[in-house]
C-alpha positions in Angstrom: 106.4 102.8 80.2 104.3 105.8 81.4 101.3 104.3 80.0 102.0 101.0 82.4 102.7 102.8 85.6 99.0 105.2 84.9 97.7 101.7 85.0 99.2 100.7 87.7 98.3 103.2 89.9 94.9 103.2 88.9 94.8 99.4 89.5 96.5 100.4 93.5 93.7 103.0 93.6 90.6 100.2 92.3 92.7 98.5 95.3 92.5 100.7 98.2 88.8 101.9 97.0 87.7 98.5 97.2 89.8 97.7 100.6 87.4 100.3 102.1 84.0 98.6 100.6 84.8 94.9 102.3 84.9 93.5 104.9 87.4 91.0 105.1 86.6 87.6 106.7 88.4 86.3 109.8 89.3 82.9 107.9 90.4 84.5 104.9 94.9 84.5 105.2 95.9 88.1 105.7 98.0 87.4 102.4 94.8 86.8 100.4 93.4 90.1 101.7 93.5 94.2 99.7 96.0 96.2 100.5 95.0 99.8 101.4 98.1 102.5 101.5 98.2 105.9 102.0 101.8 108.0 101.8 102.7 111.6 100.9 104.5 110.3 97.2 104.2 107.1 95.1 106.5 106.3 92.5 106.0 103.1 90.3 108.1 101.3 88.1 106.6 98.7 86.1 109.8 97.0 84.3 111.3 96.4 88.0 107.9 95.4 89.6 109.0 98.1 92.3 106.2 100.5 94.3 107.3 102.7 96.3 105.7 105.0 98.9 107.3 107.6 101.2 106.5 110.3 103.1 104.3 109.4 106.4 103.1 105.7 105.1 100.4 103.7 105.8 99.2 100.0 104.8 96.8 98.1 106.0 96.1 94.6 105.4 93.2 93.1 107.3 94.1 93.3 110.7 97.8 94.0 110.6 98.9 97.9 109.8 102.4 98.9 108.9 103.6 102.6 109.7 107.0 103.9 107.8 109.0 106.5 106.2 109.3 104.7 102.9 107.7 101.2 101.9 108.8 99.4 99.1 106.5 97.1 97.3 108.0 94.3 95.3 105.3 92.3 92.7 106.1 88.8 91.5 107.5 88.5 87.7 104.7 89.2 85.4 101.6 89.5 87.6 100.2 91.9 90.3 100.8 89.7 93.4 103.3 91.3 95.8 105.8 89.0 96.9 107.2 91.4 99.7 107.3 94.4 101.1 110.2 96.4 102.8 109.9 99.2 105.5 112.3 101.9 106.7 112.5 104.2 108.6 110.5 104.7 112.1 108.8 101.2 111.5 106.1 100.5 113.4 103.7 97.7 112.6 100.3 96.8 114.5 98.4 93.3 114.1 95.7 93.2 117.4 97.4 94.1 120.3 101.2 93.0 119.2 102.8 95.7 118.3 106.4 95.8 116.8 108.9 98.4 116.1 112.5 98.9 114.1 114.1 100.5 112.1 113.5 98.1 109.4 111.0 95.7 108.2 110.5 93.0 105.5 107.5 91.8 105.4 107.4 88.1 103.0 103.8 87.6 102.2 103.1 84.3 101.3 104.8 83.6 104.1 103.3 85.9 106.3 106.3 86.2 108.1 108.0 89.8 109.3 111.7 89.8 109.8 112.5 93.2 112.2 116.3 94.9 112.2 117.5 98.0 113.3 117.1 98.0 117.1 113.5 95.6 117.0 111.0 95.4 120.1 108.1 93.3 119.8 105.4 94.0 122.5 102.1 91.9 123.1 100.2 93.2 126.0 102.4 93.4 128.8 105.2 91.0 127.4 108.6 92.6 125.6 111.5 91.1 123.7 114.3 92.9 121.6 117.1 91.5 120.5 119.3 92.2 116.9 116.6 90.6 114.5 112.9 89.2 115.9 111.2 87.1 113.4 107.0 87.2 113.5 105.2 84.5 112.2 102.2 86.7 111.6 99.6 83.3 110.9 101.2 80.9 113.5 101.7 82.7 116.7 105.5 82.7 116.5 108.6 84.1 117.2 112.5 84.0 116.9 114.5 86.5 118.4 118.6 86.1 117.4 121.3 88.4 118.8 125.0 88.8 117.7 127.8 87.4 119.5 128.5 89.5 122.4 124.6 90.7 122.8 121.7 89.3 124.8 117.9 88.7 123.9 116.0 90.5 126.5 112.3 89.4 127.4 109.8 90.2 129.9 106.8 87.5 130.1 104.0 88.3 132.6 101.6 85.0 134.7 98.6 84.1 132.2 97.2 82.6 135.7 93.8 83.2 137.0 92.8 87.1 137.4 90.6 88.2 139.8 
């Protein structure tokens, strides 16, 4: 058990050294790209397919960056793919100049979707929405914001028209 969770750290450290080294291609899926993170602890457990960071985290996967308390990497059965990744606490995640916060975040990554709870903003440029869950569609441009009965979805969307 110890023996597998050494080499799983050392296979997250080969990871992040080699994030560093390359420079990921535009046209390669952000799900296909290395996962750099950086966090105060990390604990592993092999048998449950569970790593988790806490303590001032940060992963970065080509262009999108996710900022938390404690994230929570779960692998698929038997390999070394992640399947998904949860964030708490203080979330804050960055892809260009979208930028979304909560205080949760799951982050599906074949999917390359972000679902956002826990009082969720999303702003892009000048635009804002909140609502009780936003959904991000990291690869598609998309977004779903839901609220419970009795709350509104707020937005603010600015003119794309001609600038001087």
């Amino acid at each position: 058990m110890l023996k597998n969770t050494i080499i799983l750290i050392c296979a997250l450290l080969c990871l992040v050294a080699t994030a560093g080294a390359q420079d990921p291609s535009p046209a390669v899926p952000v799900a296909e790209q290395p996962i750099e993170i950086s966090s105060d602890r990390l604990e592993g457990d092999d048998a449950a397919g569970v790593v988790r960071f806490q303590g001032s985290v940060v992963a970065r996967q080509g262009k999108l960056t996710i900022y938390a308390e404690q994230v929570t990497l779960f692998y698929k059965p038997g390999s070394r793919e992640f399947d998904r990744v949860e964030a708490f606490q203080s979330v804050r995640i960055v892809q260009g100049n979208r930028v979304a916060t909560s205080d949760k975040a799951v982050y599906f990554n074949q999917e390359g979707r972000v679902v956002l709870t826990g009082s969720p903003k999303v702003h892009q440029g000048d635009d804002f929405v909140q609502g009780d869950e936003i959904t991000v569609f990291l690869n598609e441009e998309k977004s779903i914001v839901k609220s419970r009965q009795g709350n509104r979805v707020n937005a603010i969307f600015h003119p794309q028209g001609a600038k001087p």
